[in-house]
C-alpha positions in Angstrom: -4.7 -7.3 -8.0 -6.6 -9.7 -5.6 -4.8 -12.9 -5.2 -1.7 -11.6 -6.5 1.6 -11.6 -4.1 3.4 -8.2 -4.7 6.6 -6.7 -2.7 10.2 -7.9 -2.3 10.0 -11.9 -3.1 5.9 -11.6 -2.8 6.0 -10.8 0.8 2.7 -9.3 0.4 -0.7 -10.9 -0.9 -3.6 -8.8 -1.8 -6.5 -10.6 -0.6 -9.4 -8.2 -1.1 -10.2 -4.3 -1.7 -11.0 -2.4 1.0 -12.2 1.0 -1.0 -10.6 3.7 -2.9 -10.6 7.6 -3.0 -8.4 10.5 -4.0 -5.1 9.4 -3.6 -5.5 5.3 -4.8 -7.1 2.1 -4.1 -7.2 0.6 -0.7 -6.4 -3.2 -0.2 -7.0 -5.9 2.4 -4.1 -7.9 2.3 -1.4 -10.5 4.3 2.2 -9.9 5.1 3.1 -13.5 4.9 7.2 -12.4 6.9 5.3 -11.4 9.6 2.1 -13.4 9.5 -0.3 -11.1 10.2 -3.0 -9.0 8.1 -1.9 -5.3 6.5 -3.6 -2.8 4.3 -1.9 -2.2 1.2 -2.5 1.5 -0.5 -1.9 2.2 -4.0 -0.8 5.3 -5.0 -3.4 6.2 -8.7 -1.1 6.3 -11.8 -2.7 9.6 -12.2 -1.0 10.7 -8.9 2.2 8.8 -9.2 3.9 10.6 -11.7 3.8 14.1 -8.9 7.1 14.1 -7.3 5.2 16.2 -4.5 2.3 13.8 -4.1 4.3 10.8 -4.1 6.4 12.5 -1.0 3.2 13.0 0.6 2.1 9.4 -0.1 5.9 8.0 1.3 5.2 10.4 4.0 1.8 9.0 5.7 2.5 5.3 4.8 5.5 6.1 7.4 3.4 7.4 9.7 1.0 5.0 9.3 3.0 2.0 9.7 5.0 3.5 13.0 8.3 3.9 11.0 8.4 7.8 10.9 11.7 9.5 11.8 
């Protein structure tokens, strides 16, 4: 994934990995709307296909990113 530009029009460029553990791969990357530097998680295909995980996942990255309601 590292140099490739991801998200709605390739918003998003994956610039390096940042470390990985039970729920994915972490990754350094660039938000090139908003100019600035964001990390990018990646939910494991192993995980993705749990309806309950992947609510989880939706969940923190929410939470994370300030946007929870």
């Amino acid at each position: 994934m590292i140099g490739e530009r991801i998200g709605e029009g390739g918003r998003y460029e994956v610039t390096a990995e940042l470390g990985s553990g039970a729920m994915g791969v972490v990754y350094d990357g660039f938000d090139h709307r908003m100019q600035r530097r964001v990390a990018i998680e990646q939910l494991s295909r192993a995980l993705a296909n749990n309806s309950k995980v992947r609510a989880r996942f939706k969940s923190e990255a929410l939470i994370q990113g300030g946007l929870a309601l």
